[in-house]
N, C-alpha and C positions, 0 to 999 in steps of 0.2 A: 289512376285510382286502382286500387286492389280488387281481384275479383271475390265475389262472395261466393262462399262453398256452404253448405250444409254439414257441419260439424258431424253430424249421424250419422249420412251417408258416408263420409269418408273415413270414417270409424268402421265401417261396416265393410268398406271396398278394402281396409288394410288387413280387416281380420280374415277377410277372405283369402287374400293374396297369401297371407303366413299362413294359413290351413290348408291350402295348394300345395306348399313349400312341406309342411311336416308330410303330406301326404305322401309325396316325391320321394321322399326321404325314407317311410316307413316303406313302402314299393321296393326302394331297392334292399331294404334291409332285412324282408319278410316272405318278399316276393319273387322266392324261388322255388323250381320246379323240385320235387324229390330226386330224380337223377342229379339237379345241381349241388343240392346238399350233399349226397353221394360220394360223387365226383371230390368235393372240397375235401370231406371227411376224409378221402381215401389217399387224397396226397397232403392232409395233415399226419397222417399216420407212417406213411411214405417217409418224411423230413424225421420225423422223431426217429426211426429207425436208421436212417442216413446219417444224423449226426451222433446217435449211439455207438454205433456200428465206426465210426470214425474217431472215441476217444481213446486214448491210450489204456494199458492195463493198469498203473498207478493213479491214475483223475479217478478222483470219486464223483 
C-alpha cells in the first residue's frame, strides 16, 4: 500500500528546495567582491584590445 503524504507539506518542501536552488544561483551571479568585478572588467578589456591589436589593416 502507498504511503500517504500531505499534499501541503510537500508543495511547501519543493518550493523550498527551488528557492535554495535560485538562491545558489543568484550568489554566484551577484555575489561578487568589487576587486572580482574589477579584476573580470580589467581582462575583458585586456581581450578586446588583444584581439583589436591582432586584426589585419584591410578587416573592418
Amino acid at each position: 500500500m502507498a504511503e500517504i503524504i500531505n499534499l501541503r507539506t510537500a508543495r511547501k518542501a519543493r518550493k523550498r528546495a527551488d528557492d535554495a536552488t535560485l538562491a545558489e544561483q543568484n550568489r554566484a551571479k551577484f555575489g561578487r567582491t568589487k576587486g572580482e568585478k574589477e579584476r573580470d572588467r580589467i581582462e575583458a578589456e585586456r581581450l578586446v584590445r588583444r584581439i583589436d591589436g591582432a586584426k589585419r589593416e584591410g578587416d573592418a
